[in-house]
ZATORLO-415284 format. One record per residue: x, y, z of N, C-alpha, C in turn; residue in three letters. Coordinates in steps of 0.05 Angstrom, whole numbers, plus 5000, padded with zeros to 4 digits. Layout:
% residues N
XYZXYZXYZALA ...
***
This chain:
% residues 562
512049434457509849354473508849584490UNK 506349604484504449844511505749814538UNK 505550014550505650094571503049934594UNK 501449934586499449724599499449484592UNK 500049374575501049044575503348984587UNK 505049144584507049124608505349104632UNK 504849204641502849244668501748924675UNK 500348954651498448694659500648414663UNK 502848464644504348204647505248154673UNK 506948354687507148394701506248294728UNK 503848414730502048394749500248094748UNK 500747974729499747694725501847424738UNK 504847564734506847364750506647464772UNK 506547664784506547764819504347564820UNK 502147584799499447404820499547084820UNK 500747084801501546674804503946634824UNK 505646824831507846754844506446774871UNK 504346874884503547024905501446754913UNK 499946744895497846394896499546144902UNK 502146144884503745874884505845854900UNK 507046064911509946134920510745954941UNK 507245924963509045734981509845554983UNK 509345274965510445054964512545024939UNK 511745114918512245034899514945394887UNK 517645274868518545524862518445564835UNK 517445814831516345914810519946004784UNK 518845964752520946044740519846374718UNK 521346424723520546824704521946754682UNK 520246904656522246934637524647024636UNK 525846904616528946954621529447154596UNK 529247184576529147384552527247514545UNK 527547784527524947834525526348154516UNK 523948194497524348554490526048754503UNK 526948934499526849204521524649324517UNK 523449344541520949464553520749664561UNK 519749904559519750144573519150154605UNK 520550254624521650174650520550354667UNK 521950384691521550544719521950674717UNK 523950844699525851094695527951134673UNK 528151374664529751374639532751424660UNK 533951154637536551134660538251234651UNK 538651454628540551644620540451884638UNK 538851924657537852114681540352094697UNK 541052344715542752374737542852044755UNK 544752054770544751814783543651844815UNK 543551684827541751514849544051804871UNK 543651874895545452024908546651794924UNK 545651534932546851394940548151164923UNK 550651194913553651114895553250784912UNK 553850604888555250314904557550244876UNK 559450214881561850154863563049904858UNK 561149744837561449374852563349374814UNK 564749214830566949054809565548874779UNK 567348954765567048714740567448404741UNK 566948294726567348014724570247994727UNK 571347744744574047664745575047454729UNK 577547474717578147294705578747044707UNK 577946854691577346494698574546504730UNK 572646614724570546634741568646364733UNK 567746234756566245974741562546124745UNK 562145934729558346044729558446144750UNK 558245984772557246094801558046414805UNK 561146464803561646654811560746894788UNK 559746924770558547044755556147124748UNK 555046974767551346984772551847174792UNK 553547024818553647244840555047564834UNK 556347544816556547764813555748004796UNK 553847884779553048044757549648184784UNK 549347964797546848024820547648284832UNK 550848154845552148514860552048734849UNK 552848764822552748914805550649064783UNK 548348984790546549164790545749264809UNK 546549264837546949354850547149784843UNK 548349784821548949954816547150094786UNK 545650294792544750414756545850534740UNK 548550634748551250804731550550764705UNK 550950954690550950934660548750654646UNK 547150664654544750484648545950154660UNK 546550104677547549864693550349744684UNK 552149964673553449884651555349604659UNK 555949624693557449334699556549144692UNK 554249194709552448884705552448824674UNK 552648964660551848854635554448714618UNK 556848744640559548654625559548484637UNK 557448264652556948044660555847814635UNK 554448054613553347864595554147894579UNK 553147684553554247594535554147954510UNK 555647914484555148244480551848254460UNK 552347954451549647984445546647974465UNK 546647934486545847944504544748194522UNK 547848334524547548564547545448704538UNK 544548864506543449014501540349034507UNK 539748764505537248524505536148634536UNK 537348534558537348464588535948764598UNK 532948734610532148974613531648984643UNK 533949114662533949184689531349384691UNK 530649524688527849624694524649574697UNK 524249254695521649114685521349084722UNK 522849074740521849074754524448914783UNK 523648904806526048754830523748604844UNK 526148364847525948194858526848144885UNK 525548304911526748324934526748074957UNK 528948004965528947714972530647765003UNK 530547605015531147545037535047555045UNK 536147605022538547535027540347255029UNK 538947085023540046815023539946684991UNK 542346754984540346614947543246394942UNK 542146044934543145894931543245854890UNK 545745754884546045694860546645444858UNK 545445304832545445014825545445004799UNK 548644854790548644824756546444624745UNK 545144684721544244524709544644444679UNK 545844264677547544194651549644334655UNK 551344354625553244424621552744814615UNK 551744924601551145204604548945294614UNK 548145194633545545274649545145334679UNK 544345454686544045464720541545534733UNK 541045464756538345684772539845784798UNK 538846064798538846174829536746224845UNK 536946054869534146024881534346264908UNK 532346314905531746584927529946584947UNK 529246614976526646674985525946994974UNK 523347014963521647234958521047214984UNK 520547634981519947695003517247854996UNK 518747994971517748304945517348264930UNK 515548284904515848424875516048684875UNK 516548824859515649064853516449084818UNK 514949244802513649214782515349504765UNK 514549464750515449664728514749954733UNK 512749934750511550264755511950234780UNK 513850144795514950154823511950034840UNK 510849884835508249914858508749534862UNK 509949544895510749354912508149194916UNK 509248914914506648794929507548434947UNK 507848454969508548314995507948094974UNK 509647804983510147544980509647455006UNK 507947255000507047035029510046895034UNK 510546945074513546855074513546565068UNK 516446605055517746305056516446245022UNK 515646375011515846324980518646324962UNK 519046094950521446064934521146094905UNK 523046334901523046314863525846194851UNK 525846104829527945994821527946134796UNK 531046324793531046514761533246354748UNK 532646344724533946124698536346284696UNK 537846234694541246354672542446064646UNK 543646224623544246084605547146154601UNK 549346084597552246144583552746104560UNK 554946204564556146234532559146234545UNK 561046194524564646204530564046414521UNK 565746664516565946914507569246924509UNK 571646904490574446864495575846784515UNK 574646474519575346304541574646514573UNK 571946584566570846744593567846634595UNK 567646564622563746504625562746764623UNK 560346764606558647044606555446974597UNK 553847134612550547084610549947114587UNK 548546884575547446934547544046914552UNK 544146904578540446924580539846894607UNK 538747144617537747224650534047324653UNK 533547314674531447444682530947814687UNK 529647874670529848124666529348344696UNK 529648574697529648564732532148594746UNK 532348674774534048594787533248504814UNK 535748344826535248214855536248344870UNK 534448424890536148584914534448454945UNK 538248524962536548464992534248644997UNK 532048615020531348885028532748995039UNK 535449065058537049245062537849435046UNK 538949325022539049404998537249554985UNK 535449454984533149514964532749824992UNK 532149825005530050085020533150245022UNK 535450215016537650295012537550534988UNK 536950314967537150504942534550584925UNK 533050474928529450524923528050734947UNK 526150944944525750964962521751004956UNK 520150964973516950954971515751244973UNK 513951324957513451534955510251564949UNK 508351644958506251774948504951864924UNK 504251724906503251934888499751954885UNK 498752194876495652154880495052104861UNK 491852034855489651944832487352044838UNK 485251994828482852174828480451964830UNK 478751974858476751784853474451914827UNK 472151804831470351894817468852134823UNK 469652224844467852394864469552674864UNK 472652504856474552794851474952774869UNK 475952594891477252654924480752464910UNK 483152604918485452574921485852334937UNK 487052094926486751804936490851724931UNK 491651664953493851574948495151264930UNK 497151254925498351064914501251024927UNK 501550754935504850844949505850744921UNK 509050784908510450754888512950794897UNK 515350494889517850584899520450694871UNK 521650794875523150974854526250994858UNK 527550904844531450924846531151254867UNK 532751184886533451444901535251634895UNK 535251694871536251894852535652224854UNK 538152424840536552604828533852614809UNK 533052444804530752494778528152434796UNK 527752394810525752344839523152544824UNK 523352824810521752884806520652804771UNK 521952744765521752624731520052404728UNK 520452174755519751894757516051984766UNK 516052154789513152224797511752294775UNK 513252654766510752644733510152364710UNK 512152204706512152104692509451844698UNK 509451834721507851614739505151734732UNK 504852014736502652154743500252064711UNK 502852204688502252154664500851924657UNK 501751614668501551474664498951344670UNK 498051454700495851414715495951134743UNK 494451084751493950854774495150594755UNK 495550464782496750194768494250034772UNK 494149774759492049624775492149494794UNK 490149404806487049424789485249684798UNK 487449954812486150164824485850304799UNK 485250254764485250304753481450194749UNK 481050134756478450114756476450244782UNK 478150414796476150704815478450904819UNK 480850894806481951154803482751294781UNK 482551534771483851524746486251804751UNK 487851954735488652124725487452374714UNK 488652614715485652844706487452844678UNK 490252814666491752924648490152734624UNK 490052904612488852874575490452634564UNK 489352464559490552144549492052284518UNK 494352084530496352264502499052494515UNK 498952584534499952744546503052654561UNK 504752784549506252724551509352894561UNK 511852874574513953034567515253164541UNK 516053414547517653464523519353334518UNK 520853304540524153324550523852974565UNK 526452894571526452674587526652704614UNK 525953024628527453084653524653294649UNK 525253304688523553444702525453614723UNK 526953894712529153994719527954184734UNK 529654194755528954404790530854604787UNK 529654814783532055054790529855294811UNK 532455284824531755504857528955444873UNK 529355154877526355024875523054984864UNK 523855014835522155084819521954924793UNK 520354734801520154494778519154454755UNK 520754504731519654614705518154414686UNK 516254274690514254114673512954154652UNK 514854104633514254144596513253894589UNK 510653954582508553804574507953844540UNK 506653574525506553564499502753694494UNK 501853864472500053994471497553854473UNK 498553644486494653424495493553534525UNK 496153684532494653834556493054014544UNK 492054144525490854424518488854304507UNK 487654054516484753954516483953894539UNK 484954024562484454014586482554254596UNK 479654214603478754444610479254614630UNK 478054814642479454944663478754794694UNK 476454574696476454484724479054224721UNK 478854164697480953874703483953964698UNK 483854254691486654334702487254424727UNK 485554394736485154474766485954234790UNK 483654044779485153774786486653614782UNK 487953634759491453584749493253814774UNK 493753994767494754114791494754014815UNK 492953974822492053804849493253594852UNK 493953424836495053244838498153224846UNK 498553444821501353444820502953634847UNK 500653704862501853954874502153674907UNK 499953544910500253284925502353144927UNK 502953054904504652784891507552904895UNK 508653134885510653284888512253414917UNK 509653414934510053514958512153274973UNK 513853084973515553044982518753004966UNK 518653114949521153164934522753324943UNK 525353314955526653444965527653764951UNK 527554004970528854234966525454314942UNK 524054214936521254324920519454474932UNK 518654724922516554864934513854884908UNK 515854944890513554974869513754854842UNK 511654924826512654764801511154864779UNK 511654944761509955144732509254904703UNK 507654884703506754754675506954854652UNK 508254824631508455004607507754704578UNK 506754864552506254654540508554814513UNK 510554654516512754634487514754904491UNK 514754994520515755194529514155374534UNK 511255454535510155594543509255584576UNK 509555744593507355574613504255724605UNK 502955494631499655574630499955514653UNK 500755504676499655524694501355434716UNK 501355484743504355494767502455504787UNK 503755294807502555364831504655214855UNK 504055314880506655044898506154734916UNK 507354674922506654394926505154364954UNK 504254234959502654184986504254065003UNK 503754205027504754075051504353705051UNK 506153635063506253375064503153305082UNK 503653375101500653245125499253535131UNK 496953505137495453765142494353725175UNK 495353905184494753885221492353845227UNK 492653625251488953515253488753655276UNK 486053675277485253835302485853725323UNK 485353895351485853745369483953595384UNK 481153585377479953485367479653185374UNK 481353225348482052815333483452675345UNK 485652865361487852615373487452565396UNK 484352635409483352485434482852225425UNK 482652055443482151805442478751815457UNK 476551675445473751695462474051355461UNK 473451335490472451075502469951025518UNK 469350745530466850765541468450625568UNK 467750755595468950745618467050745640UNK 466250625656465050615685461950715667UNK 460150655649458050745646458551015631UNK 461151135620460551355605462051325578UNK 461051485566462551455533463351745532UNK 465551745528466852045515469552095518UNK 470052205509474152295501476052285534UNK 477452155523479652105552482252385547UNK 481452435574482852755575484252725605UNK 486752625603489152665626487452405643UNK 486052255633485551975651482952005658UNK 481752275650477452405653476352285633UNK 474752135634472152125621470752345608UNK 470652595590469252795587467052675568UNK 464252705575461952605559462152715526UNK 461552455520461652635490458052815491UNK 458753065477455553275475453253055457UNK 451053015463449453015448448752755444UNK 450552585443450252295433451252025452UNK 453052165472454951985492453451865514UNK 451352035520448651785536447751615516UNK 446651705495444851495489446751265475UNK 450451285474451351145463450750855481UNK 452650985510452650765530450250665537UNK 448050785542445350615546444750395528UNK 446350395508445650135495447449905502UNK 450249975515451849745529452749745500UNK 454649815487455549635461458649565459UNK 458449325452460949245446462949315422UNK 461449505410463149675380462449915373UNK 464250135375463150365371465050475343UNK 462850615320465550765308463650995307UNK 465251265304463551495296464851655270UNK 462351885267463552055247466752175253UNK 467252335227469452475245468352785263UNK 465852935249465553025274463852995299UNK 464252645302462752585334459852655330UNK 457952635317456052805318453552525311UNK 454852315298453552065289455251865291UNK 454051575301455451345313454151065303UNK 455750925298454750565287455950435313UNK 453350245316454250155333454049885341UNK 454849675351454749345355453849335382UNK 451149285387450849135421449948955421UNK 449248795444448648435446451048295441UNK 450548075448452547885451451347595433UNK 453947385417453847255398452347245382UNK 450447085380447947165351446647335347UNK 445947485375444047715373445747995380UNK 447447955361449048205357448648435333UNK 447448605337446348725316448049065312UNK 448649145289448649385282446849605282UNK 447149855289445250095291446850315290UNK 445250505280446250805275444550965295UNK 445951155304444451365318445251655314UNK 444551855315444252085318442952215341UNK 444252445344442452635368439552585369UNK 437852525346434952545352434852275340UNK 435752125328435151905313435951625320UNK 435051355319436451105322435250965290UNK 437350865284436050675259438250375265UNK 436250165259437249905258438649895228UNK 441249815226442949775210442749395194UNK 444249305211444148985204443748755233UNK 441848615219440948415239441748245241UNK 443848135221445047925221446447755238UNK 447947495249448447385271451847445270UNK 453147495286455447545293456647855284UNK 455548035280455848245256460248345271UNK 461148425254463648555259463948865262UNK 465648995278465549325282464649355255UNK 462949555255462849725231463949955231UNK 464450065197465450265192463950545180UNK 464350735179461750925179464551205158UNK 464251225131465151315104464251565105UNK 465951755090465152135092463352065077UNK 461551925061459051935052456551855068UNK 457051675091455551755111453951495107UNK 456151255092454150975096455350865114UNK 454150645135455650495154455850235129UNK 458250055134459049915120459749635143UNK 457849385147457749235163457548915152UNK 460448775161459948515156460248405178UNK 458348095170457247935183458147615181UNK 459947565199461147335205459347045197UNK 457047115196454346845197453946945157UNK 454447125148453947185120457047215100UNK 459047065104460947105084461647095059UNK 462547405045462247415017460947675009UNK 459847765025458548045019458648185044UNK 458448465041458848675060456148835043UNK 454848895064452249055073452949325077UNK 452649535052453249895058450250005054UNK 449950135076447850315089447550515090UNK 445650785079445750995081442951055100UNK 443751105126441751115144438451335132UNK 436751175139434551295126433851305094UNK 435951145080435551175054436550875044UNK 438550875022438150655005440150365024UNK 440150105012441949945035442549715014UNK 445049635015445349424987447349204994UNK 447648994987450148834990452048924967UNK 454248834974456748804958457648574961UNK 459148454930459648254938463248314941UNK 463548194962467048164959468647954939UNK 471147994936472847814918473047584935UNK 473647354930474047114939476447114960UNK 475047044983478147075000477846715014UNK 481246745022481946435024481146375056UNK 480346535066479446475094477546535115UNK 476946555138474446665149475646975162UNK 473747235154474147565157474847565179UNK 476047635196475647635229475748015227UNK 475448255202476148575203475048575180UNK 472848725176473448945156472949185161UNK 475249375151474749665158475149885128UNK 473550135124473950215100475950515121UNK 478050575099479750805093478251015100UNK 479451265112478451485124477151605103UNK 479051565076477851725059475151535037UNK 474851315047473251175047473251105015UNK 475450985006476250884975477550654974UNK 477550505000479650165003477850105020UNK 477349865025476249705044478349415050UNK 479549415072481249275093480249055101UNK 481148785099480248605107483348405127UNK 482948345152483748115167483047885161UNK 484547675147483047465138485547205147UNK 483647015158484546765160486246715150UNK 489846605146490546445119491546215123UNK 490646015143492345815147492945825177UNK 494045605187495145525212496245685227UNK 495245935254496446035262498446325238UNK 497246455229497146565204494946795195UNK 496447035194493747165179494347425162UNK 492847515135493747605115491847835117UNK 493348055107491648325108491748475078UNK 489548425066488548585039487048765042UNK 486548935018485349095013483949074986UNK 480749224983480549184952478749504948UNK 479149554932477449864926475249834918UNK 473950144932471450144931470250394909UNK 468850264885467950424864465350634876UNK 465950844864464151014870462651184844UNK 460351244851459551454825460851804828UNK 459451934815460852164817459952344843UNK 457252214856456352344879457752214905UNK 459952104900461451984926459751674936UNK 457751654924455351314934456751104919UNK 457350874943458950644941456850484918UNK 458350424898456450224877458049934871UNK 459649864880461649734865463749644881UNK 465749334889468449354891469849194872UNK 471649304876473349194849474248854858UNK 475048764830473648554826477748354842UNK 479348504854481248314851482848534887UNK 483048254900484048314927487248414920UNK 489048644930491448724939492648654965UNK 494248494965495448384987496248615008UNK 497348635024498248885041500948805059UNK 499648435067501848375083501048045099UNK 502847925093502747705119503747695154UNK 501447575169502147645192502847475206UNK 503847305232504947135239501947095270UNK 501046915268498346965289495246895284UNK 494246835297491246845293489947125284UNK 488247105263486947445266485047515283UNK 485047735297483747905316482848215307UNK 483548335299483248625293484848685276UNK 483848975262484349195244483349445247UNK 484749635242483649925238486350045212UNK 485250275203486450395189488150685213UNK 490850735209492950885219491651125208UNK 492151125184491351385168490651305132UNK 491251425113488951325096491751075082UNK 493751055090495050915074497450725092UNK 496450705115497250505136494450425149UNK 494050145159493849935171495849845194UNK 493449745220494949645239493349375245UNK 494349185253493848965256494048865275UNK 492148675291492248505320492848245311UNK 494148095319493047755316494847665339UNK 493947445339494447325368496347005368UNK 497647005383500346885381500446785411UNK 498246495420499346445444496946645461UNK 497146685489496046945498497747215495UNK 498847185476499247555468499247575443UNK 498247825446497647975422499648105404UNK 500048015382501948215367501148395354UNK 502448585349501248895338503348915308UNK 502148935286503948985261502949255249UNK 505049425237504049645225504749635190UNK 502549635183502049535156501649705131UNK 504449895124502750075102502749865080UNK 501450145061499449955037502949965020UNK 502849835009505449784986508549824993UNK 508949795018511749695025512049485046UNK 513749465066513549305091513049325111UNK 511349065122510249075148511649085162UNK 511549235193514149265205512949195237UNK 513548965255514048925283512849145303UNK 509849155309509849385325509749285361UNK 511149035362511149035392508948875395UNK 508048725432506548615430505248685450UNK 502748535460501848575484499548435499UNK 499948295519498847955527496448065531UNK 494147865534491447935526490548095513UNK 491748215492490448355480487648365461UNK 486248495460483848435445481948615424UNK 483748845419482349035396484649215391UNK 484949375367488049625368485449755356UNK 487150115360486050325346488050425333UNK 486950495313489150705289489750955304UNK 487451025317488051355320487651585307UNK 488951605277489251755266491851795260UNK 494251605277496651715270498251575285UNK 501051535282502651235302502751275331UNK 503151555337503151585364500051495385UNK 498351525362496251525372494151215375UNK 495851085370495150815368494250735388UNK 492850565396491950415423490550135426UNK 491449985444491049755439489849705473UNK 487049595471486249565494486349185500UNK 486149075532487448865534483848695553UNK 484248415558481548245563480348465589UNK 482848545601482748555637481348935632UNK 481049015608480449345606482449485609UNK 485549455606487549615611488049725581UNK 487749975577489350065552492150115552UNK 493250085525495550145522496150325508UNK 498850565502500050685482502650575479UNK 502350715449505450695443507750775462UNK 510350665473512350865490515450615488UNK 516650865464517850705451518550565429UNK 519750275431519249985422516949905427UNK 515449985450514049805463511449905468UNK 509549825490506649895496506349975527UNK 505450175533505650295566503550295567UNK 501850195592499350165608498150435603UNK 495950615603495350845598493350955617UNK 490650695615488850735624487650465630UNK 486050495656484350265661481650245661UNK 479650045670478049995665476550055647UNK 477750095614476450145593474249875585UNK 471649915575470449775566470949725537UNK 471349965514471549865485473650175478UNK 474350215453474850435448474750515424UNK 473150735414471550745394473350785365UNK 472750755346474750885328472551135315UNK 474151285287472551485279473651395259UNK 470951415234471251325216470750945201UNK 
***
């Protein structure tokens, strides 16, 4: 079976388990091919060792479900314990690499019939064949089938769910999330998070990913620059004196010289957190063609960026040791409009903006010499303003489409994917290739997706893709969103009169950022330290800690960039 029908199958049970999970528990196939996996598991092993026991003798079902579960625990010699859990016609069959099943730690077993059983789990996780995680609405129950067999007066699996189950302790134990890039249309470097056995082969699993391209549905605005067909020599991506030797099959040498340029690019991105790696040489069948070194993990932001600009006593501009400093050029005519939403470029130089109050809340752009009316619509939400320089504005009285604007020039709807609740955020990615949505999901409850935004080759928004990416469930009413940086999300919702703060990257776990009573908008910042969360009474907050320290007062709004 393809490598993309794998995909799609895949990605079709994450999406029925993800629609159905909460009431109802879902069953996975229990047999099935060996599939080409996460990783060639003849590769070095994981640096973190777990040494779980074989089956014991006169073991009843129960204790053989539980333990064949422990025991993949471990990837040794291609899972070789776990597999002396099953039957021998069986073991060969049972393909631990299609994907994990990360669960909560509580998994109950119940015989059914005489050689049959289920083990029921709370989902927490999927994660998929190409490692790319995607959050379970809590409190979803799956139930995975097991079959027996006697095997010389011994219970042994004659039919399991392909996969393995792990706690999340476990799982962020021996998996670890990693970065890899893709290529919009425009040729701007767009991340993917992907999780990967925490192994020596760390760099084998990236090229191999790379080769492969985006998973979906970011396969419809991201692609790969490598020549379809392209492939390893070798099953390994071997490091010597930090120098990563990538023998490639001759479909690279239909690669011209700019898309070897941005293959490199990629790889020099994607690679940059592999431990003890500086560089890495491309060769095709032992030849190289071309070497270059890996990129720094983060690139230093100015200092600049990690001011925070607010609007205070009548002035708009960057908060400096508790000063107001005007922003140049634009920071009167921001505040003369009174607005309740500010976002700007990143270099401050152009601003979208929300003033008036309930229906007659309107969007506008301004510039040093310029004002243009944006959207007229009744309730409109912060807008967001993309390095292509469209403001991107939805409207609470219009749900279902988002309105992108290129001031003075063209202005279009989009329609969004079907969402199950009312928007209370949408915000687009710095690098302006995801668009973030806060959305309703139910009682005290709220769910944070994402869906990508198609572009032509001049960077102009034409398109979003046609299927929402979960990111995370939140415990609260929704209130706010901004983007951290291009691949975290922070989240407000409200719980009672306080506000809870969640930090939401894209394809692992949402993690507890503390709370804080009246709260009523967060800022990304640009980065975690830089977060801020302003409250009803105008008190801002920072991060300090666990927790949130008073910062500043009488803030009126606080702007984001971007």
């Amino acid at each position: 079976m393809s490598t993309s029908k794998i995909r799609r199958g895949l990605r079709a049970a994450a999406a029925a388990l993800i629609a159905l999970g909460l009431a109802a528990c879902q069953s996975i196939p229990g047999s099935g091919p060996v599939q080409e996996g996460l990783a060639n598991l003849d590769q070095a092993e994981q640096p973190v060792q777990f040494k779980p026991g074989g089956p014991m003798q006169g073991a009843g079902q129960d204790e053989i479900v539980r333990g064949f579960v422990r025991a993949a625990m471990s990837s040794s010699d291609d899972y070789a314990i776990a597999r002396e859990f099953l039957t021998p016609g069986y073991a060969p069959t049972w393909d631990p690499t299609s994907g994990v099943f990360v669960d909560e730690g509580t998994q109950t077993y119940r015989p059914v019939g005489e050689d049959n059983g289920e083990l029921s789990l709370t989902s927490i996780a999927t994660v998929d064949a190409d490692g790319a995680l995607t959050p379970v609405s809590s409190g979803a129950a799956i139930t995975l089938p097991f079959e027996f067999e006697q095997i010389g007066g011994e219970w042994r699996i004659a039919s399991a769910p392909n996969g393995i189950i792990l706690d999340r302790n476990s799982f962020s134990t021996l998996w670890t999330p990693r970065q890899l890039y893709f290529l919009s249309a425009d040729d701007r470097l767009v991340p993917e998070t992907r999780w990967f056995l925490n192994r020596a082969t760390l760099s084998t699993q990236i090229v191999g990913e790379l080769l492969e391209g985006p998973v979906e549905p970011d396969t419809e605005f991201l692609r790969t620059a490598f020549p379809s067909g392209t492939a390893l020599v070798s099953t390994s991506v071997p490091i010597s004196a930090g120098v990563a030797q990538i023998d490639l099959t001759p479909e690279l040498l239909g690669a011209d010289a700019a898309t070897m340029e941005l293959l490199v690019r990629q790889l020099s991105a994607s690679l940059s957190s592999v431990p003890g790696l500086t560089r890495f040489e491309l060769s095709v069948n032992g030849t190289v063609v071309d070497e270059a070194a890996v990129a720094t993990e983060t690139e230093a932001r100015g200092s600049e960026s990690m001011l925070t600009t607010v609007l205070r006593d009548g002035v708009f501009g960057t908060l400096d040791s508790d000063e107001v400093v005007p922003l140049p050029d634009i920071g009167e005519k921001i505040a003369d409009l009174d607005p309740t939403a500010v976002t700007l470029d990143d270099e401050r130089r152009t601003a979208a903006v929300v003033s008036g109050t309930g229906r007659s809340r309107a969007v506008g752009w301004l510039s040093e010499s310029s004002f243009v009316e944006i959207d007229l619509r009744a309730r409109a939400l912060k807008p967001s303003l993309d390095p292509s320089g469209y403001v991107w504005s939805y409207a609470d009285s219009d749900p279902g489409r988002i309105l992108v604007s290129k001031p003075g020039g063209t202005a279009s709807f989009l329609t969004l994917p079907r969402v199950s609740g009312r928007v209370a955020a949408a915000t687009v990615s710095p690098g302006g290739h995801r668009l973030a949505l806060l959305i309703e999901d139910g009682d005290e409850r709220s769910a944070v997706q994402t869906v990508g935004i198609v572009r032509d080759a001049e960077g102009n928004p034409v398109d979003l893709v046609e299927a929402l990416v979960p990111v995370a469930w939140v415990e609260g009413s929704p209130t706010d969103l901004d983007w951290v940086d291009e691949f975290r999300l922070v989240s407000l919702t409200r719980i009672g009169e306080s506000g809870k703060i969640t930090l939401a990257p894209l394809g692992q776990f949402a993690t507890d950022a503390g709370a804080v009573p009246g709260a009523v908008s967060v800022s990304g910042g640009g980065g975690r330290a830089l977060m801020r969360v302003l409250d009803a009474d105008g008190w801002m907050f920072a991060p300090q800690g666990a927790g949130w320290q008073r910062q500043s007062e009488g803030v009126e709004l606080i702007a984001r960039v971007g």
